[in-house]
N, C-alpha and C positions, 0 to 999 in steps of 0.2 A: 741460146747456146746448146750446143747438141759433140757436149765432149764425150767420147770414147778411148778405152785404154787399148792402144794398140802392142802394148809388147809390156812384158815383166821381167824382172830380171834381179839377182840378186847376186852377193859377193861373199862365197864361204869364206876365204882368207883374205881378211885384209887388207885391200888394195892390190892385191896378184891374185886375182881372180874374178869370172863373171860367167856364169850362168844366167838362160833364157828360160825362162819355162812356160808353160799356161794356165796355170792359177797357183795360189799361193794361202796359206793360212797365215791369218795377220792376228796378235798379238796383245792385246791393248798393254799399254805401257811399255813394251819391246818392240814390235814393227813385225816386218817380214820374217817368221820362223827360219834359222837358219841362215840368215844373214847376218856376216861380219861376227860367227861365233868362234872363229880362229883368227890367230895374230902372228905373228914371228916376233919373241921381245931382242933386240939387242943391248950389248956391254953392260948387260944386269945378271949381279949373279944369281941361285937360283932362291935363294930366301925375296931379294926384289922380284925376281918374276911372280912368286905368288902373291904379295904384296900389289904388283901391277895388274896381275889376270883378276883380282877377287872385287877389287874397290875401285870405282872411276875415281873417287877422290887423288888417288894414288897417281890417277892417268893422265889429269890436268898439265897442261900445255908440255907433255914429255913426248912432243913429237919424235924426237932424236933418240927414243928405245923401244921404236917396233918399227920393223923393214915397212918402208912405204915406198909408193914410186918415186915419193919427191928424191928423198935419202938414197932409191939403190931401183934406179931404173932400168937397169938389164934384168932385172925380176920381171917386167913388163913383156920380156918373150915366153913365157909360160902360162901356165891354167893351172886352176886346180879343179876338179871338179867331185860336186859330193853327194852319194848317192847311199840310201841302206847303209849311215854309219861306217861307208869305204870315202876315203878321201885319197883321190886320184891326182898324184903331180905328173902334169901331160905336156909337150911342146912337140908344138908342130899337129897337134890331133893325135898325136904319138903316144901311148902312157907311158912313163919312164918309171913310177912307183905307186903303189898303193897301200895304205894303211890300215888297220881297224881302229877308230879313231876310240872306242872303250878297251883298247889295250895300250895302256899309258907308255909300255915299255918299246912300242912302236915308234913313239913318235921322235926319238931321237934318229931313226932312221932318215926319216923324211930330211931335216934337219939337217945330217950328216948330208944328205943327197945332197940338195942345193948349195950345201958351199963347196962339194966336189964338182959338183956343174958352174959356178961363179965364184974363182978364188978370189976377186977383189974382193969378197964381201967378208968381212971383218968377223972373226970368233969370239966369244959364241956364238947362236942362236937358238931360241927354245922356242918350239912352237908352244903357244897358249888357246886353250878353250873357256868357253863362259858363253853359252845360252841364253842365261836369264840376264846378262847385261853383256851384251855386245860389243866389239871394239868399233864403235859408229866414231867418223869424225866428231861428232854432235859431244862424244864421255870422253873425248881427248884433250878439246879443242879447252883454252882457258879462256874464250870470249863468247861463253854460252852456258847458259844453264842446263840446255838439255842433253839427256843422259841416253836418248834412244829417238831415232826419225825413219823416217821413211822418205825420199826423193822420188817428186814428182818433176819430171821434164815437158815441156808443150814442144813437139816435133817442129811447128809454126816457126816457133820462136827460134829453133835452130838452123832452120829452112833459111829465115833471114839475114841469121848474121854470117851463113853462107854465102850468100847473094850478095851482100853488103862489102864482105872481102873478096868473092869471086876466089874460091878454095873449095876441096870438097873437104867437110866435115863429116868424119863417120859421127856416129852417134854414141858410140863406145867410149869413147872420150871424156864422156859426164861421167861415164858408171853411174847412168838413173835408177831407180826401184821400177819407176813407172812412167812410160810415156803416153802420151793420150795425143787424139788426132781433133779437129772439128774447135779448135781456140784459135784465136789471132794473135798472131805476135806477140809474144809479151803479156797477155791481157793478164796472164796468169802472177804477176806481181800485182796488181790489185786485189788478190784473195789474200794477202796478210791479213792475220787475225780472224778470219771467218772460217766459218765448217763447210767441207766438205764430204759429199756421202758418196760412198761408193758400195753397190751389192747391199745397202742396210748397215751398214758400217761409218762411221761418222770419226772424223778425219779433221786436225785444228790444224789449220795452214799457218807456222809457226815464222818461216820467215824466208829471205833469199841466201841462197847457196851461194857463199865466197866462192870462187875458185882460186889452184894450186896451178904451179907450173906441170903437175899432172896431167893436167889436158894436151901439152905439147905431145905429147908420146902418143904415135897410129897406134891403132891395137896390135897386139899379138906383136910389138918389133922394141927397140930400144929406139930407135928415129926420132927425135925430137928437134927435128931442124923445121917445123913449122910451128912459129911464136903463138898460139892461142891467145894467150894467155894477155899479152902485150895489143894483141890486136882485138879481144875484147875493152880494153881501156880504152883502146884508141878511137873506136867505132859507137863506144854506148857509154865513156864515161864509169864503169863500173868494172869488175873484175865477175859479175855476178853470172849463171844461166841454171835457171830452175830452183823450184822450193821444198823447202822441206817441213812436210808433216808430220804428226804424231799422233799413234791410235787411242778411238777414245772407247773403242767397243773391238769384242773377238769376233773373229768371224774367217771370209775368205774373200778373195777376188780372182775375177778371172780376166781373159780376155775379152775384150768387146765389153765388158761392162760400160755403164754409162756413169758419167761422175756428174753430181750436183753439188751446186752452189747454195745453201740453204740460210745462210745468215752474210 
């Protein structure tokens, strides 16, 4: 096997957002620095939002009080993008706002923006930070123990379940951390439970990624009239595409790197 990472990617905010980059500093016990360290909380007042941003315990299965695509998918025509401690709300490549994410008093703006840009979407919202624990599916979800991952995609695998439907799948659609070239189909559900190394960095392949009606949605539009989601069941039996890791050492990765399979 001769896997290589072809592309990285991470998600300052929460599910409305995705950044490309070319390497990245990884974390042990958090993931990709910078990923999923902002949230949007909804119908919490602001005593539960700190209660929500501080403690995963708190976060358990409360999908329904922070904007996700599932809950408020016209967020899905935006970007965020976050650079030097500026966090850029962008649509269309366009900026429409920027913030200093260490001036607290800012971030009511952002906030205020987007439900002047989307009056469906329901008052409050408070944007939420947390670095050292992440808003990852993984500190949400109440069917897991894990509080921080990293998503690993195999390009192969999504190659085929193209071909399989005859659809094009962008690959935007997973919101992976990592996708890698040179695996066969699928193979990469046989690394449950084993280590993988990347750059010297060791990496437990912890298990396969559920998917959400979230993948229905092309990037960058609200479009969701192509079923994913349904035609994953249909085609493989599962709701499943890529797994997810958790770091077991600090360090960094890049592109091209090469990934091993060591146990």
């Amino acid at each position: 096997m001769s896997a290589t990472i072809s592309s990285i990617n991470y998600c300052p905010v929460k599910s409305i957002s995705f950044q490309t980059i070319d390497k990245c500093e990884i974390k042990k016990d958090i993931g990709i620095i910078g990923d999923r360290i902002f949230a949007f909380a909804k119908d919490l007042d602001l005593e539960q939002v700190k209660l929500f941003e501080k403690s995963p315990e708190e976060r358990r299965g409360k999908w329904n009080k922070i904007l996700t695509l599932k809950n408020s998918p016209v967020l899905n025509k935006y970007n965020f993008l976050f650079v030097e401690n500026k966090l850029t709300l962008t649509f269309k490549n366009e900026k429409i706002l920027t913030i200093n994410v260490n001036e607290m008093n800012e971030y009511d703006l952002l906030s205020n923006k987007i439900l002047e840009l989307e009056n469906s979407l329901k008052k409050p919202i408070v944007l939420m930070k947390n670095k050292d624990l992440p808003f990852f599916d993984t500190s949400i979800s109440n069917k897991t123990v894990l509080s921080h991952s990293v998503s690993l995609l195999n390009n192969k695998s999504i190659e085929d379940f193209k071909n399989k439907i005859n659809q094009k799948i962008e690959a935007q659609r997973f919101r992976g951390n990592i996708h890698i070239d040179g695996v066969e189909p699928w193979k990469e559900r046989e690394w449950i439970g084993k280590i993988v190394k990347i750059n010297g960095i060791s990496f437990k392949v912890e298990k396969n990624i559920p998917r959400c009606v979230a993948i229905n949605l092309k990037p960058n539009t609200d479009d969701n009239s192509l079923n994913l989601l349904q035609s994953l069941k249909k085609t493989y039996n599962h709701f499943e595409m890529g797994i997810y890791l958790t770091a077991l050492d600090d360090g960094e990765i890049n592109l091209g790197d090469k990934i091993k399979i060591t146990i």
